[in-house]
RODO-2510 file (C-alpha; in nm, 4 decimals, decimal comma):
residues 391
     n   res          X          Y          Z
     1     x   -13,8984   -15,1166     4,1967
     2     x   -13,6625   -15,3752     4,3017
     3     x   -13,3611   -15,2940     4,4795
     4     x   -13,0799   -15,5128     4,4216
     5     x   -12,7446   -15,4326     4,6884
     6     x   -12,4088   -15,6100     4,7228
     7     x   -12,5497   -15,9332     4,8788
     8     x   -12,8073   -16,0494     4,6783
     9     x   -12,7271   -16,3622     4,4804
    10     x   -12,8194   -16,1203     4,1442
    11     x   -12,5812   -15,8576     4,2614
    12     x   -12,2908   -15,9893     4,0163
    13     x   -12,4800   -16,0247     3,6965
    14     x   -12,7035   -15,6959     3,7568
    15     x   -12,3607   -15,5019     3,7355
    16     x   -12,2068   -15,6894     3,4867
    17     x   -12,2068   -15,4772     3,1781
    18     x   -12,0487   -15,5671     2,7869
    19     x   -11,7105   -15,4427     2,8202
    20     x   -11,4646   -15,6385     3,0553
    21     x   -11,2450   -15,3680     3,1501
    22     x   -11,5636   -15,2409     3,3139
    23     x   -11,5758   -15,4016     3,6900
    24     x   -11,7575   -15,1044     3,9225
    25     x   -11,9268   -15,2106     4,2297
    26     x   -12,2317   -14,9512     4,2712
    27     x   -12,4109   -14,9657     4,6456
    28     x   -12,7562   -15,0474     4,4937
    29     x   -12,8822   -15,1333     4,1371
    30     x   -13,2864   -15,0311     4,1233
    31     x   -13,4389   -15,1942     3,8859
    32     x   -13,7458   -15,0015     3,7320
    33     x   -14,0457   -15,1676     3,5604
    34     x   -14,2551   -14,7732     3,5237
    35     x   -14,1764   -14,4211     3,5277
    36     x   -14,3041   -14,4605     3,8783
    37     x   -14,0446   -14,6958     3,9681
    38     x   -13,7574   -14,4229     3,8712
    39     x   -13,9171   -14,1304     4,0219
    40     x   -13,9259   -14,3778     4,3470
    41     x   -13,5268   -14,4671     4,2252
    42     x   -13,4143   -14,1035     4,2001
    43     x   -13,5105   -13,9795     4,5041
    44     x   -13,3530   -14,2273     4,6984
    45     x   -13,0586   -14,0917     4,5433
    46     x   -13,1082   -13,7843     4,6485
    47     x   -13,2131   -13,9284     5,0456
    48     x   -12,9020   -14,0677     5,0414
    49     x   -12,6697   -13,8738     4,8449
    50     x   -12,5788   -14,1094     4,5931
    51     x   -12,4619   -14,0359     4,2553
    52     x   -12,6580   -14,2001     3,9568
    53     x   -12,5762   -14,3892     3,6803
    54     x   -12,8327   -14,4845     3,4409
    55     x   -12,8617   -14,8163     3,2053
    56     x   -13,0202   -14,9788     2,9483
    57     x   -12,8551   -15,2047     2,7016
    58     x   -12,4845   -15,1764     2,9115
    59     x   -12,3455   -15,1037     2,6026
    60     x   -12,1740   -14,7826     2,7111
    61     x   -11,7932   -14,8645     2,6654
    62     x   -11,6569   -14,5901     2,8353
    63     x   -11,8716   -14,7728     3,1730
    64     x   -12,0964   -14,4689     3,2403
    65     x   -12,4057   -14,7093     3,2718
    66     x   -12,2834   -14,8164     3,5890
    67     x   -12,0960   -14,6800     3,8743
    68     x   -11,8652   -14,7288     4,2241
    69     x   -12,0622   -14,7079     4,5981
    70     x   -12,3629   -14,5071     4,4125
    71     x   -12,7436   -14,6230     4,2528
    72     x   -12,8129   -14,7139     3,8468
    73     x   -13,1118   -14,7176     3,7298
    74     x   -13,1845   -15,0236     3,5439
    75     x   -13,4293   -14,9534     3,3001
    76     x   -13,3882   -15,2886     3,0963
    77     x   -13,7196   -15,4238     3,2609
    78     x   -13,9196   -15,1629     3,0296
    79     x   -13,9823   -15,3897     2,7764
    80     x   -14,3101   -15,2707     2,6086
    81     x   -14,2992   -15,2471     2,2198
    82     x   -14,5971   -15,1132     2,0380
    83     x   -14,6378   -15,0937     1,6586
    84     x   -14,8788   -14,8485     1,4571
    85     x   -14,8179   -15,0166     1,1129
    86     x   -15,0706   -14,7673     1,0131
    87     x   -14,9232   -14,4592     1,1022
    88     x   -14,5530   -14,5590     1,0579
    89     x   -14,4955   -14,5454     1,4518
    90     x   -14,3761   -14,7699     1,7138
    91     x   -14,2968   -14,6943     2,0972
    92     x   -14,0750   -14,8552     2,2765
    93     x   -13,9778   -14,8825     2,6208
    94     x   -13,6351   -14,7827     2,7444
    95     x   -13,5295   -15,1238     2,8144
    96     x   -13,5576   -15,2076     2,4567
    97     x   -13,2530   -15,3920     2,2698
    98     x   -13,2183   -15,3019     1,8928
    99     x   -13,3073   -15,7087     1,8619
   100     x   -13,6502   -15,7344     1,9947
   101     x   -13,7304   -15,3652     1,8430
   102     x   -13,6225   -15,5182     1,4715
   103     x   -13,8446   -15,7871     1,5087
   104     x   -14,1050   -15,6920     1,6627
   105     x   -14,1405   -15,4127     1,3622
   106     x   -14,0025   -15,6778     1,0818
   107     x   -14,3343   -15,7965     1,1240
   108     x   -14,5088   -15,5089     0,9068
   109     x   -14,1776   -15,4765     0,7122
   110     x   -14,0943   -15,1550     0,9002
   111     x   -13,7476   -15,0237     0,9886
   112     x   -13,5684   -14,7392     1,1795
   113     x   -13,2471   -14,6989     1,1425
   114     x   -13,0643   -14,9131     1,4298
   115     x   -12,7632   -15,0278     1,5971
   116     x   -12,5151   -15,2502     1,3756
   117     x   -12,4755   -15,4687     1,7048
   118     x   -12,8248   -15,6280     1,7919
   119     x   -12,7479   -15,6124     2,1025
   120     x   -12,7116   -15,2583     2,2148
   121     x   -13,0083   -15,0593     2,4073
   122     x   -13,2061   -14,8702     2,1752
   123     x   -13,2098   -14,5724     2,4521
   124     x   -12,8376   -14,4954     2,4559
   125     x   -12,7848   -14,5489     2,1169
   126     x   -13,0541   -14,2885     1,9972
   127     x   -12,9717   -14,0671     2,2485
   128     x   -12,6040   -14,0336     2,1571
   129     x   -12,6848   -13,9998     1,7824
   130     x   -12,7210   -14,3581     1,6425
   131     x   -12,5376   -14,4358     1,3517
   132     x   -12,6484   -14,8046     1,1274
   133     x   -12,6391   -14,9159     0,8058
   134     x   -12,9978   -14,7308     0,7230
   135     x   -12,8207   -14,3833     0,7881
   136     x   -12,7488   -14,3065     0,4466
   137     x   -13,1613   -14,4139     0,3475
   138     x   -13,3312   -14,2893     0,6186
   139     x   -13,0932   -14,0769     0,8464
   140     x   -12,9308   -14,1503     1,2110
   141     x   -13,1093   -14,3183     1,4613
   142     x   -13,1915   -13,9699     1,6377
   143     x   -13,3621   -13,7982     1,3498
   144     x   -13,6708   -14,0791     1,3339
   145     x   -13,6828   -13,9629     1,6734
   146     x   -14,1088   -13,8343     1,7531
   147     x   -14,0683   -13,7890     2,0994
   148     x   -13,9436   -13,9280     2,4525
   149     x   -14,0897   -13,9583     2,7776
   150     x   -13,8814   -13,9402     3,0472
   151     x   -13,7884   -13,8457     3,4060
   152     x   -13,5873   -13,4995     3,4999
   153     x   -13,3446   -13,5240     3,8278
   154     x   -13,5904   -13,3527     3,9901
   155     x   -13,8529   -13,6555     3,9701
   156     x   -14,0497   -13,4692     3,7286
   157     x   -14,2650   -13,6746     3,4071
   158     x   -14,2303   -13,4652     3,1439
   159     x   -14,2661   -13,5416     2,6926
   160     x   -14,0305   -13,3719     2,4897
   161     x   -14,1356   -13,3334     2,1325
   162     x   -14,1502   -13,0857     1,8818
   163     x   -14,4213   -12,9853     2,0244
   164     x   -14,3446   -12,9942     2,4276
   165     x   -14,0458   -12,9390     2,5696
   166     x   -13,9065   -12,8706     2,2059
   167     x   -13,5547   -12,7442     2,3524
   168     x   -13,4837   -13,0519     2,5463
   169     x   -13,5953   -13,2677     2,2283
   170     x   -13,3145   -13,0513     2,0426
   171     x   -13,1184   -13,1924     2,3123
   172     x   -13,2280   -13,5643     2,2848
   173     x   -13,0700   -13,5642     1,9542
   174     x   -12,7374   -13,6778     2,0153
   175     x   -12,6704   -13,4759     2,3228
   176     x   -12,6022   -13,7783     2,5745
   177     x   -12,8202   -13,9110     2,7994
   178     x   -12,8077   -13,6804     3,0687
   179     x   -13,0893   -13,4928     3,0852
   180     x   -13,3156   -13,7312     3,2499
   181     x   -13,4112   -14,0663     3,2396
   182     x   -13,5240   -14,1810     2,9441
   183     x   -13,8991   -14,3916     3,0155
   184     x   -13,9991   -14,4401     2,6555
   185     x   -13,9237   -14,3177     2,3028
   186     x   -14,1592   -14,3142     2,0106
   187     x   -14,0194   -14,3602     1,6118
   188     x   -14,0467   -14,2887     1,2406
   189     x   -14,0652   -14,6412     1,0526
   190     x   -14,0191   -14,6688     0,7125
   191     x   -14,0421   -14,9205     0,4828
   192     x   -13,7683   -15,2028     0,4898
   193     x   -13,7955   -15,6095     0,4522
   194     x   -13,8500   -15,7832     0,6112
   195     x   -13,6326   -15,9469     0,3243
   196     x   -13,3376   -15,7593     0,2057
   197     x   -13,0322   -15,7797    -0,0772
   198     x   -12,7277   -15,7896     0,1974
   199     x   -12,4910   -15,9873     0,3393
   200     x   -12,0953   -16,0020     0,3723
   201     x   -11,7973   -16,0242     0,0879
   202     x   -11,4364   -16,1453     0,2281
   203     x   -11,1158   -16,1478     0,0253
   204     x   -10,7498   -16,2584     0,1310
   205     x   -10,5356   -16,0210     0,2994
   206     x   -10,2947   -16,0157    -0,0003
   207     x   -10,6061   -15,8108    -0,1934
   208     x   -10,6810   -15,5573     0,0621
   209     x   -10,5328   -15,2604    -0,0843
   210     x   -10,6982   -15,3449    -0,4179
   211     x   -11,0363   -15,3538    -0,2516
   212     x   -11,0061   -15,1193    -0,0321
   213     x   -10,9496   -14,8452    -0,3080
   214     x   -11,2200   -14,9962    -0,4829
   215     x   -11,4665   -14,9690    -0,1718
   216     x   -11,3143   -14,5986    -0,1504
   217     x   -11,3954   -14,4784    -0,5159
   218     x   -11,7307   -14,6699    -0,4878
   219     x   -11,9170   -14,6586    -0,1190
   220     x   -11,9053   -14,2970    -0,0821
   221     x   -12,1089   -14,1846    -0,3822
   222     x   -12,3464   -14,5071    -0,4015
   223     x   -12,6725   -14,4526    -0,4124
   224     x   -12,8086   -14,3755    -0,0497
   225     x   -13,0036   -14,7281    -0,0296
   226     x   -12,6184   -14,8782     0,0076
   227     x   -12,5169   -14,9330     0,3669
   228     x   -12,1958   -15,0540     0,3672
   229     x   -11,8815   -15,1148     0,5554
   230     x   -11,5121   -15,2069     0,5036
   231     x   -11,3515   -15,4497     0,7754
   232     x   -11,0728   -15,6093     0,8329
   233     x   -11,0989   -15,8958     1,0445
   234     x   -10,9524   -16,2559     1,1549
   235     x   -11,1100   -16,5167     0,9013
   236     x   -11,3704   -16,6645     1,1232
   237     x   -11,3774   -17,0686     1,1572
   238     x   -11,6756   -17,1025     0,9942
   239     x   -11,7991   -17,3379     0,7303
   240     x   -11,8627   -17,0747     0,5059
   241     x   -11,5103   -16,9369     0,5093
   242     x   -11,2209   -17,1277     0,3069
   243     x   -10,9551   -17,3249     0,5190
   244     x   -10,6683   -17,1495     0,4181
   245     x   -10,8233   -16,7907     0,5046
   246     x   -10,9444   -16,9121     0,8712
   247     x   -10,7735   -16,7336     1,1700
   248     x   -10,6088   -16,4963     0,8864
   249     x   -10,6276   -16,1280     0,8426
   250     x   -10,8584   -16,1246     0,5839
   251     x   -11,0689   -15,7751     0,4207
   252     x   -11,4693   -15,7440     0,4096
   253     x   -11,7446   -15,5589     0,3158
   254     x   -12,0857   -15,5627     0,4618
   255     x   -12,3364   -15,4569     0,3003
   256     x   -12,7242   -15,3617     0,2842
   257     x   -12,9289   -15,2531    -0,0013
   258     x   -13,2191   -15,0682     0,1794
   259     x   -13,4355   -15,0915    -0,1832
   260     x   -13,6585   -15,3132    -0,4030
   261     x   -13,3968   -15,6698    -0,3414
   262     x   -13,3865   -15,7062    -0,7032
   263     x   -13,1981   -15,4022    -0,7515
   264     x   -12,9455   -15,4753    -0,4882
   265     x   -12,7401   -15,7092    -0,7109
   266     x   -12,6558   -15,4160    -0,9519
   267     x   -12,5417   -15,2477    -0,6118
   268     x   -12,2885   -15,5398    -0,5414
   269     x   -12,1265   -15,5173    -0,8939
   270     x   -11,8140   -15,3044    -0,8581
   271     x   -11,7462   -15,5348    -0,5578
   272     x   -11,8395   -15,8537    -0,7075
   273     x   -11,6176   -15,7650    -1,0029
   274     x   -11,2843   -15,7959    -0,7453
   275     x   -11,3720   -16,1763    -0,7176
   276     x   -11,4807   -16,2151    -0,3621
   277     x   -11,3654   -16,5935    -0,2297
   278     x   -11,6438   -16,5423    -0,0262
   279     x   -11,9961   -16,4073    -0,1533
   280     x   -12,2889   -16,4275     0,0990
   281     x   -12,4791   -16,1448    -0,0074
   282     x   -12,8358   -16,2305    -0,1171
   283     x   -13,1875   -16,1910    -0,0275
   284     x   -13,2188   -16,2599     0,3898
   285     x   -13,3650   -16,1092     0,6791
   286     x   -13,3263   -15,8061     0,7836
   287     x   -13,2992   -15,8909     1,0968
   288     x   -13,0742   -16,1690     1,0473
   289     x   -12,8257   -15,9091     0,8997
   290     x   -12,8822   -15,6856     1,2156
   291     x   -12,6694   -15,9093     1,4222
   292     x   -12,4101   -16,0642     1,1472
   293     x   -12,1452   -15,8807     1,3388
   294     x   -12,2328   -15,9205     1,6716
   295     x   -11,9499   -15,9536     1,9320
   296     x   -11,9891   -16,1861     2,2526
   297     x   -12,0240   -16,0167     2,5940
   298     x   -11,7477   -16,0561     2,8087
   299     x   -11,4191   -15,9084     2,6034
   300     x   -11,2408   -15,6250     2,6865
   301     x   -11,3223   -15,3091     2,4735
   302     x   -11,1580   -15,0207     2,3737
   303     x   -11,3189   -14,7932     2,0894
   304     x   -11,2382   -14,5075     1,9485
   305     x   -11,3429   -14,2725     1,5783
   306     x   -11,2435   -14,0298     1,3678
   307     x   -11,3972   -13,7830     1,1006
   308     x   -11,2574   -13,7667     0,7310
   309     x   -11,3995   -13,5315     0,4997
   310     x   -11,1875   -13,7182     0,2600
   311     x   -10,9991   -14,0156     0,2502
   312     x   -10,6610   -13,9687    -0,0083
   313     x   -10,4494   -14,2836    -0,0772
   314     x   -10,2336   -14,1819     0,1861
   315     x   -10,4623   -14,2611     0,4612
   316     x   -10,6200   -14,5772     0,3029
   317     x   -10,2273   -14,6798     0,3246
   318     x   -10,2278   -14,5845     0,7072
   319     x   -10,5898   -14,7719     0,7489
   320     x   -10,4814   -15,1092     0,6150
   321     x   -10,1306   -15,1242     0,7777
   322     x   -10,3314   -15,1359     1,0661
   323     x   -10,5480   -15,3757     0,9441
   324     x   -10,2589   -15,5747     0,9402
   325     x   -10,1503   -15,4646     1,3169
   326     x   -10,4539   -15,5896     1,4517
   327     x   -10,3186   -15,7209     1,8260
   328     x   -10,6262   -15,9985     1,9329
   329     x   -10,7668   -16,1912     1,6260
   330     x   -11,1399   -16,0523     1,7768
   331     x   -11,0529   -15,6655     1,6835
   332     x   -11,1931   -15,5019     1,3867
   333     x   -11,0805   -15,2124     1,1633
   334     x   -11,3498   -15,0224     1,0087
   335     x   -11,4085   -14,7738     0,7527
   336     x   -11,7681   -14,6129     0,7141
   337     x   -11,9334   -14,3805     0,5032
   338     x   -12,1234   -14,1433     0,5527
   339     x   -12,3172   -13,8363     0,3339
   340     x   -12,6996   -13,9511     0,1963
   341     x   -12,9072   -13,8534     0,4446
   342     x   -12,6927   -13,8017     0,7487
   343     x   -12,5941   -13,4704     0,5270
   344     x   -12,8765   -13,3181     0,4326
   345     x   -12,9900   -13,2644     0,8278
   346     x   -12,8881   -12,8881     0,8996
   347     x   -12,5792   -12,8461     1,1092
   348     x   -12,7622   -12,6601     1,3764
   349     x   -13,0899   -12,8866     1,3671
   350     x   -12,9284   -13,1431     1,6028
   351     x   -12,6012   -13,1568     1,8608
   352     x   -12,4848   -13,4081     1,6542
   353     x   -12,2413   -13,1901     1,4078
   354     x   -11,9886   -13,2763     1,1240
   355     x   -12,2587   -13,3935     0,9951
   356     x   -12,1297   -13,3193     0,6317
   357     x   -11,7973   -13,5799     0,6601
   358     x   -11,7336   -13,8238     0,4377
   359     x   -11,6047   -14,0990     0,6043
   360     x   -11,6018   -14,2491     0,9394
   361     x   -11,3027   -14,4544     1,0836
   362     x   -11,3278   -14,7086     1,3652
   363     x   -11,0580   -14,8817     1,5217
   364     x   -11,2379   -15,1277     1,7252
   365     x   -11,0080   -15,3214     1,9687
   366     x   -11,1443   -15,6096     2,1630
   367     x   -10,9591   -15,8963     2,3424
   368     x   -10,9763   -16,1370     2,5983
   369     x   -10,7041   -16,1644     2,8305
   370     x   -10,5972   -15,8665     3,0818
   371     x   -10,2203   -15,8988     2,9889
   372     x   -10,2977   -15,8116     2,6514
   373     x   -10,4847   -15,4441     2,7577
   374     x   -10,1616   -15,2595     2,6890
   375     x   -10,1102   -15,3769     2,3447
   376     x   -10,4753   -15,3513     2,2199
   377     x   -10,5224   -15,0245     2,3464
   378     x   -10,2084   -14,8740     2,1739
   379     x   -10,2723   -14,9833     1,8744
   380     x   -10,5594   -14,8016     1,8663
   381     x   -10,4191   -14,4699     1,9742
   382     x   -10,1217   -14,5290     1,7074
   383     x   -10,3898   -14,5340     1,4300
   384     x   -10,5621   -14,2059     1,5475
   385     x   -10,1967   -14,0391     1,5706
   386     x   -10,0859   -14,1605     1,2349
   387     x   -10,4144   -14,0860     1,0726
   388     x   -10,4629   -13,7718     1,2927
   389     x   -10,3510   -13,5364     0,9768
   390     x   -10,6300   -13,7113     0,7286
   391     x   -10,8973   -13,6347     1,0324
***
């Protein structure tokens, strides 16, 4: 275990965590290579009355991976990733980003269903659900879950499975991740690449309401091997994007077609048919299109969701006026569906619940500058008031 406190030289990037707004200053950050290491980490907690925080990928917006005058456990040095191409496994340690898990199974052409930001922990994620673009295939994150290994408060190794412990495994399934420290979590793979039909359509502003009925009428009842996402977004200044759309609102889809890559073009068709300016969907990676949307570290983040169990032209109006209302050309509006095989999981088999919505909406606002926190933030908590009666 290696302790890390307020005046060591690592001190600042140790508590440094992906959202900006998030600046706590905890009295030591242990940083645990073994299950050993946090059983040694928790009960120096408890000698000297800290609270605990606990992180992997520091992905948590809301800043509960870190904490003020108290200890985190820093799991990201459990980095061990071991796949049974055989028997469709793989465990991974806790410090595991949804990058190095991707390609380290991309090499058999095996998939779970991930984060859509490669850069997120694969612990927190599956245990608060774990939503990607495989969900409609293959099911959230937390339902190719085998089993965990992990660490109760009271220093204890224990497995929950189906098997052992299965009431805390129940648990594990979306319930938050605090019922121990998570050591080590074994998956279901499936099938998947490591080449893929997916990539990213963009049209001009002035056709968003166009396409986004047409991604309405179409997404939802796709076949479930179509992950898929509407977004509006600020025209990137990319080579691949046309002057005149660059630093523009403009409205994408993303999209993944978790089948045989031939068939993935027949997928595409309804959209292609709207005349895309910009067409990069093809056969690529699968990993590659695991972090096509990745935001930088460093912005300020505020996040926020809503369930739809249907989506009427009404609030497709509300959704793209505030497309338009974006505040910081980095913030995304996004529109997800759900159903496949997120729906066919019993209500009561997981915590996770509402499992039977439709849609998904995201306001995702992210910005740079401090001044700005006031505007970004509101803009987000307009949307879920003005869409609140569609939720």
């Amino acid at each position: 275990m290696d302790l890390i406190t307020p005046t060591d030289p690592r001190y600042d990037d140790a508590r440094t965590v992906f959202n900006a707004m998030i600046d706590k200053r905890p009295a030591v950050i242990a940083q645990c290579a073994s299950p050993g290491d946090v059983v040694d980490a928790l009960a120096l907690a408890e000698r000297e009355g800290d609270a605990v925080a606990v992180r992997a990928g520091g992905h948590s917006v809301a800043g509960v991976s870190v904490n003020d005058g108290g200890l985190v456990v820093d799991v990201r040095p459990m980095k061990q990733i071991q796949v049974d191409p055989e028997a469709g496994k793989v465990r991974v340690g806790a410090g595991v980003t949804w990058a190095e898990f991707d390609r380290a199974t991309q090499e058999h052409g095996l998939a779970t269903t991930g984060g859509r930001v490669s850069t997120t922990g694969v612990a927190g994620l599956t245990l608060g659900g774990g939503s990607g673009w495989l969900e409609r295939r293959f099911g959230l994150t937390c339902d190719n879950l085998l089993s965990v290994d992990l660490v109760t408060a009271g220093g204890r190794l224990v497995t929950a499975s189906e098997d052992e412990n299965p009431e805390l495994f129940w648990a594990l399934h979306g319930g938050g991740g605090n019922f121990g420290v998570a050591t080590s979590f074994v998956f279901r793979l499936h099938p998947v690449g490591p080449t893929v039909a997916a990539g990213l359509l963009i049209w001009p502003g002035a056709l968003a309401a166009e396409v986004a009925r047409r991604y309405r009428d179409v997404a939802y009842d796709a076949p479930d091997e179509l992950g898929s996402g509407l977004v509006f977004l600020t025209g990137p200044p990319e080579e691949f994007v046309p002057t005149h759309l660059q630093g523009t609102t403009v409205v994408a889809i993303a999209a993944l077609w978790a089948g045989a890559v031939e068939e993935g073009a027949e997928a595409m068709r309804p959209f292609r048919e709207l005349s895309p300016e910009v067409d990069l969907v093809g056969p690529m990676p699968y990993a590659d299109f695991q972090c096509m949307i990745d935001d930088p570290p460093g912005l300020h983040n505020y996040w926020s969701a809503d369930y739809h169990d249907t989506f009427p032209d009404e609030a497709l109006d509300i959704f793209v006026k505030y497309g338009f209302e974006r505040q910081s050309p980095h913030v995304q509006q996004i529109l997800l569906p759900w159903g496949g095989a997120v729906a066919r999981v019993p209500e009561d088999a997981t915590p996770m619940t509402k499992r039977t919505v439709a849609w998904v909406t995201h306001p995702f606002a992210l910005w740079e500058d401090p001044v700005d926190t006031g505007r970004n933030i509101d803009w987000a908590r307009s949307f879920r008031r003005d869409i609140a009666r569609y939720a």
